[in-house]
C-alpha positions in Angstrom: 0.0 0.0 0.0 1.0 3.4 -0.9 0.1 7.0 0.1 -2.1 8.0 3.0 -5.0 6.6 1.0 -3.1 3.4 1.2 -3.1 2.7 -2.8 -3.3 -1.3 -3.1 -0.5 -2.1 -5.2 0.0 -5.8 -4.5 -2.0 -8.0 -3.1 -2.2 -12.4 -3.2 -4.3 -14.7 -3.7 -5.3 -15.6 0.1 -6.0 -11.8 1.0 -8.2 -12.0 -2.3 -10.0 -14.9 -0.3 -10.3 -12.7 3.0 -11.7 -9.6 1.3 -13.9 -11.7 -1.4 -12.7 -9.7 -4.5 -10.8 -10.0 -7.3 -7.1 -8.7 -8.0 -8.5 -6.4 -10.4 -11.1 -5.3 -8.1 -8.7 -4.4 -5.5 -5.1 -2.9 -7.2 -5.1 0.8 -7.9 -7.5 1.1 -5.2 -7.9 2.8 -1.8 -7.8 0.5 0.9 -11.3 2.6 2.4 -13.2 1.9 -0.6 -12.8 -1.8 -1.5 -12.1 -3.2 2.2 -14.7 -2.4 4.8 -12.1 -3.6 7.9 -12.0 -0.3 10.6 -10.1 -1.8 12.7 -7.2 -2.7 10.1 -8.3 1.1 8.2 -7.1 2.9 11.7 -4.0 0.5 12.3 -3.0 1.6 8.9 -3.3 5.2 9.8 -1.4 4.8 12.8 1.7 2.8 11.1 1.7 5.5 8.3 1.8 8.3 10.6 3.9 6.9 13.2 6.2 4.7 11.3 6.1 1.6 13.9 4.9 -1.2 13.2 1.8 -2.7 14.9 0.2 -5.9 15.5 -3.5 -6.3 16.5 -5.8 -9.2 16.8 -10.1 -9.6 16.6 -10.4 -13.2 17.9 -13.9 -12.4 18.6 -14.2 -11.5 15.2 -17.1 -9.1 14.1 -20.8 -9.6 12.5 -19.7 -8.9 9.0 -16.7 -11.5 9.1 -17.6 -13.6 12.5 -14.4 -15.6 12.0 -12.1 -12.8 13.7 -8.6 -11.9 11.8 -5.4 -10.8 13.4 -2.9 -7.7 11.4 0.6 -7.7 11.5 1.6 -4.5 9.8 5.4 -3.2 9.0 6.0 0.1 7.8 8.6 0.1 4.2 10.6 3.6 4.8 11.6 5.8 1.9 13.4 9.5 1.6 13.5 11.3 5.0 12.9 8.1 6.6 9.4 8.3 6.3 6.6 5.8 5.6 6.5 5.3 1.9 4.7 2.4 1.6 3.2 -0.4 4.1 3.1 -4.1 4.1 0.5 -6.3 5.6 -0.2 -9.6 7.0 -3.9 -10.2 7.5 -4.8 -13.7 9.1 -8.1 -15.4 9.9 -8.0 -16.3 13.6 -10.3 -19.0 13.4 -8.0 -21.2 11.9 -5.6 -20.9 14.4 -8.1 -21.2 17.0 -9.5 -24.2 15.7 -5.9 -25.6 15.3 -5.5 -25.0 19.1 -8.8 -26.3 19.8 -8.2 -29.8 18.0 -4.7 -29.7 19.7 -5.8 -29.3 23.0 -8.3 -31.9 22.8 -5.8 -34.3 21.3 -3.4 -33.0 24.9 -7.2 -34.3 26.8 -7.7 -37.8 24.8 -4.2 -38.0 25.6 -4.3 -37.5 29.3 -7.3 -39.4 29.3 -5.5 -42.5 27.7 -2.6 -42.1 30.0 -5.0 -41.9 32.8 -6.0 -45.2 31.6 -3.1 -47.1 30.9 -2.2 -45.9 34.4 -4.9 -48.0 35.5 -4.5 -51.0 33.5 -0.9 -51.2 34.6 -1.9 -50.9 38.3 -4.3 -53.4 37.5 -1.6 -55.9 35.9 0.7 -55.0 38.6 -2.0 -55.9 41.6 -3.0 -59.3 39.8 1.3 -59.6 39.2 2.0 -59.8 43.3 -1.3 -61.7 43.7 0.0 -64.5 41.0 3.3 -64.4 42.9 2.1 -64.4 46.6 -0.5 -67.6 45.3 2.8 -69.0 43.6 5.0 -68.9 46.6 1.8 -70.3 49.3 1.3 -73.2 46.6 5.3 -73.1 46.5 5.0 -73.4 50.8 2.4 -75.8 50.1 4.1 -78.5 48.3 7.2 -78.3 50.4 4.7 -79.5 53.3 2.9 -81.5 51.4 6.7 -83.2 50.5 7.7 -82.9 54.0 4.3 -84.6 55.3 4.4 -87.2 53.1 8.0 -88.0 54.4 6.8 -88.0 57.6 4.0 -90.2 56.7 6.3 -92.8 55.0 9.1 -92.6 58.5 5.7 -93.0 61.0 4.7 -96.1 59.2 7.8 -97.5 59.5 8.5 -96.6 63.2 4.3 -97.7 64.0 5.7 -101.3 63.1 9.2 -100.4 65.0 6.9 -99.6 68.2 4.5 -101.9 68.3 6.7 -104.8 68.5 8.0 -103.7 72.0 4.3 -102.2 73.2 3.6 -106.2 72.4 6.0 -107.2 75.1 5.1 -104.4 77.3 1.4 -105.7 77.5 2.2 -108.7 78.4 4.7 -108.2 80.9 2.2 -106.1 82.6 -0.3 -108.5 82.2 2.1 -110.8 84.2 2.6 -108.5 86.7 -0.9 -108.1 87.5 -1.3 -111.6 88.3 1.6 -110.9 91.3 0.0 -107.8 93.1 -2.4 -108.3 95.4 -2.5 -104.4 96.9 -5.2 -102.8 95.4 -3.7 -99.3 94.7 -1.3 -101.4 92.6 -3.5 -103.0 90.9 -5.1 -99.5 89.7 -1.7 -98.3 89.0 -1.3 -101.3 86.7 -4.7 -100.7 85.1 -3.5 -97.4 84.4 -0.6 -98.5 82.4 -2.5 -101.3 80.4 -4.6 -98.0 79.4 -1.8 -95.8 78.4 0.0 -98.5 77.1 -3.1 -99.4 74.7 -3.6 -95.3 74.1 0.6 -95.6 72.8 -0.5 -98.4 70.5 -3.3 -96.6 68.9 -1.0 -93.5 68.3 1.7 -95.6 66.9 -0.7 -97.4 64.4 -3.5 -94.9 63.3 -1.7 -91.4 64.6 1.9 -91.6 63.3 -0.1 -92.6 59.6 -2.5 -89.5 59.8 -5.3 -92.1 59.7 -8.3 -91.9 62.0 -9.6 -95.0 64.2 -12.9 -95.6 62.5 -13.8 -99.2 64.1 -14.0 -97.7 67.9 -16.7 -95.0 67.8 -18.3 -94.6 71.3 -19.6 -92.3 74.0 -17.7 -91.2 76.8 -17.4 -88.8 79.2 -14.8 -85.4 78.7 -14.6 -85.3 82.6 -13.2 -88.5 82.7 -11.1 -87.9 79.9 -9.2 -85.0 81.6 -9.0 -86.8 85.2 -7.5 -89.3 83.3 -4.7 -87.3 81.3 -4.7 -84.9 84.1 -3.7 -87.7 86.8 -1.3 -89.3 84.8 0.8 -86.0 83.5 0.7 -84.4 87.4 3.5 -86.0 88.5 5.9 -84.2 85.3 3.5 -81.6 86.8 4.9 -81.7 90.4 8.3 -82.4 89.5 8.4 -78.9 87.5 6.6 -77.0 90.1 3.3 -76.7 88.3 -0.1 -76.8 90.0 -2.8 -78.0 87.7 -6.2 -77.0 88.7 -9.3 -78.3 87.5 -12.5 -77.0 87.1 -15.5 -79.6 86.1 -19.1 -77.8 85.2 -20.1 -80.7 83.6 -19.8 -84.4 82.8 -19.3 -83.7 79.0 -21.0 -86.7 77.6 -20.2 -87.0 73.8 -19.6 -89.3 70.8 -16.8 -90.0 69.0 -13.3 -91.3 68.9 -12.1 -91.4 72.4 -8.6 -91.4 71.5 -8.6 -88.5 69.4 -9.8 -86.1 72.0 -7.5 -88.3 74.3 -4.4 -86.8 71.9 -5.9 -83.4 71.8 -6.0 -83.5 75.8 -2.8 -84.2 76.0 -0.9 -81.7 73.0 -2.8 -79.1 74.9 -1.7 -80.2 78.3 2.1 -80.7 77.6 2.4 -77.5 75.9 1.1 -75.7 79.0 3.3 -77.5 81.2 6.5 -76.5 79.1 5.1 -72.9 78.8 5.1 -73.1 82.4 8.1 -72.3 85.0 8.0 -73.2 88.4 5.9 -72.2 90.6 3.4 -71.1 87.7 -0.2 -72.5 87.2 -2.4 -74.4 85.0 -6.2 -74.2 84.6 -8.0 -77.3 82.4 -11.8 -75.9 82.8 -14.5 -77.6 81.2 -18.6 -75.9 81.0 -21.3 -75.7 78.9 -20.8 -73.7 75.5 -22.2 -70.4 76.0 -25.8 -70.3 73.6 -23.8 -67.9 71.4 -21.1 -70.0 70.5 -23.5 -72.9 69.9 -25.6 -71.0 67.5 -22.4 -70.1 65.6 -21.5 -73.3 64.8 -25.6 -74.7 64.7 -25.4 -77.2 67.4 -24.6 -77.3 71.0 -21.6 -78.8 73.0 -19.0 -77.9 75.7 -16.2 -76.0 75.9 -12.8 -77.0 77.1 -10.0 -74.5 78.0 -6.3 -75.4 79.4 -4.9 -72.0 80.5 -1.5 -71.7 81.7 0.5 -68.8 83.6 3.7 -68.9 81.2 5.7 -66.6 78.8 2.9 -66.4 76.5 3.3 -66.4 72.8 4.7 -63.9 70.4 2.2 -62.1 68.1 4.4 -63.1 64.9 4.2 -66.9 65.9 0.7 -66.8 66.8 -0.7 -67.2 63.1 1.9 -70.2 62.4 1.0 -72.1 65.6 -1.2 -74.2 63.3 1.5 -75.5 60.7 2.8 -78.1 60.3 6.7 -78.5 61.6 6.6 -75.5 62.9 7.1 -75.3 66.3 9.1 -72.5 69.0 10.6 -75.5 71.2 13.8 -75.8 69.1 14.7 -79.3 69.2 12.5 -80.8 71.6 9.6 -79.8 69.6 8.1 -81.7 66.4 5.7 -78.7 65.2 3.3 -81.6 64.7 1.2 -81.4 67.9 -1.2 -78.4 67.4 -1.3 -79.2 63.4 -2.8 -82.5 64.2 -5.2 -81.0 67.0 -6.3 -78.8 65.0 -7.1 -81.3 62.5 -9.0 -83.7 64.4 -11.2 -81.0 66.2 -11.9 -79.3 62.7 -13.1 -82.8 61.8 -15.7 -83.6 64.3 -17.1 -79.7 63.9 -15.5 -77.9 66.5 -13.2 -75.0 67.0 -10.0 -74.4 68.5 -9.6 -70.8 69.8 -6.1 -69.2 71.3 -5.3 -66.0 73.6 -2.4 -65.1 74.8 -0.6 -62.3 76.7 3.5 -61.5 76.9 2.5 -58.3 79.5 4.7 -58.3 82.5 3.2 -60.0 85.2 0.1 -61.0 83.6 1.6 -63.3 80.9 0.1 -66.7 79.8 -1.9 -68.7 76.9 -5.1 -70.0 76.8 -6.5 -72.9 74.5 -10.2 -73.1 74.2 -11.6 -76.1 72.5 -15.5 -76.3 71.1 -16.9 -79.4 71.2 -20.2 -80.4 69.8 -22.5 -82.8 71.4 -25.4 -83.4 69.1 -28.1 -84.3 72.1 -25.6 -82.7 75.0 -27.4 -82.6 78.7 -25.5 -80.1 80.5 -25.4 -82.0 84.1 -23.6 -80.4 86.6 -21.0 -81.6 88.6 -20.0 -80.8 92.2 -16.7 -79.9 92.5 -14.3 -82.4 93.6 -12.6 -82.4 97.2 -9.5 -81.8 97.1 -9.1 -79.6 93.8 -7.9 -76.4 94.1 -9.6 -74.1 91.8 -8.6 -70.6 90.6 -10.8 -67.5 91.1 
């Protein structure tokens, strides 16, 4: 453009576009007359008479051209360094809006995918450490499963290693019986044809993991802990232990006498090498309370062996239950609980722990659920002679 009438000397093809005429329409012509633009008319003005150049922008745009344009305008200099002629760059800020529009929402789709496969890899990556913890337990799993059947395989063998001496053992005792004439003795030796027998039945059906499914009976749980009770409170005394006993009830129930028999006595010579000297234990025996009954849909009893000893560490108190584990080094087998456990979780009963480490207050406490389909909850009097905690 030349002049201050701003003569159109040149102009291209795209500004033909913006002002919709043609060349011809537009060279030789003021700018006024052939494009109706006021706000480009007065930036033109102020370039010609100021000789800066000027940039301006209608991103809005206005109601005769709604798409909005943006002017970049330079001023070309000529004699007395002023403002000969002026160039300008006219550009349609729709396009470059839309441009930034379709970019931004390609920067949301983006964020949006990334948001996802986010997700998905937190997804992967929970189901990855849930594969490998379920890999490892089944990995846990088969090494006991290997070690038990090792086990199972060295018990067989040392049932039929047993048995032969237990063989002799009955009948030298059956000999000896023949000889006494005191009756205290006589007890005595009844009481070692019974534990004899009970050593038998643990060689043979225990050792193997197999059940004794020819001797189903009733029996009574009170005379099943005198029994155990009377024949471990010697070890007791030696150690320094009192073992109380408290009796609410006979405890008539079915089953497998010999398989509460060996729960009984796990229970019982745990506490007693929990214990120290001069320490306590507690075998209590009552009626289920009605809520525990209707937790596991029938009634029964309830038998707890509490001791007065160290008490058990929170970290071993959810691997009590393994098998081969076990906190008495090498005295221990880690077999006892496992196999208690087993045999109460087979007739439908519970076993239940609690145990405290607090200074002075320290001990463990094994509460066994056992049902009685028809139980009668007949009370005992308490025995002379027991002492009984409060």
């Amino acid at each position: 453009m030349a002049g201050p009438n701003h003569i159109l000397r040149y102009v291209n093809p795209a500004f033909c576009g913006l002002a919709d005429k043609t060349k011809d329409d537009l060279i030789g012509k003021p700018f006024a007359e052939v494009v109706f633009w006021e706000g480009c008319l007065a930036l033109l003005d102020h370039v010609y008479g100021t000789g800066e150049a000027a940039v301006h922008a209608e991103p809005e745009g206005t109601e005769a051209h709604p798409a909005g344009r943006s002017y970049t305008i330079w001023p070309i200099r000529g004699a007395m360094d002023s403002s000969a002629e002026i160039l300008v760059q006219v550009d349609e800020t729709a396009r470059i809006y839309l441009q930034a529009l379709a970019m931004n929402q390609q920067l949301l789709l983006s964020g949006v995918r990334q948001l996802e496969l986010r997700e998905i890899a937190e997804s992967l990556n929970t189901q990855l450490k849930f594969e490998i913890a379920e890999r490892q337990r089944m990995e846990r799993a088969l090494v006991n499963s290997e070690k038990l059947a090792v086990t199972a395989k060295f018990a067989l063998t040392m049932a039929h290693e047993i048995n032969n001496p237990l063989a002799a053992m009955t009948n030298l005792v059956f000999l000896l019986s023949s000889l006494q004439t005191s009756p205290q003795a006589k007890a005595f030796i009844a009481m070692m044809e019974d534990q004899i027998q009970g050593l038998s039945r643990i060689a043979t059906h225990m050792l193997k993991f197999h059940r004794d499914t020819n001797k189903l009976a009733e029996f009574k749980l009170s005379a099943v802990l005198c029994e155990v009770s009377d024949f471990y409170r010697p070890q007791a005394d030696k150690q320094g232990i009192v073992v109380h006993q408290r009796l609410e009830t006979d405890g008539a129930i079915g089953g497998f006498r010999s398989d509460i028999v060996q729960v009984v006595t796990n229970l019982l010579l745990n506490a007693l090498d929990a214990t120290s000297a001069g320490g306590q234990v507690t075998i209590h025996l009552y009626p289920a309370p009605r809520w525990l009954c209707e937790i596991h849909a029938c009634c029964g009893y309830c038998l707890s062996i509490a001791d007065t000893g160290s008490g058990i560490v929170s970290q071993d108190r959810a691997r009590i239950y393994q098998p081969f584990f076990t906190t008495k080094g090498e005295r221990g087998t880690g077999l006892g609980l496992w196999v208690s456990a087993g045999i109460v979780d087979r007739i439908g009963g519970s076993l239940r722990v609690w145990s405290s480490r607090r200074p002075g207050r320290s001990g463990t406490c094994f509460s066994v659920f056992l049902p009685a389909g028809q139980a009668t909850f007949s009370s005992l009097r308490r025995r002379p002679g027991r002492s009984t905690l409060p």
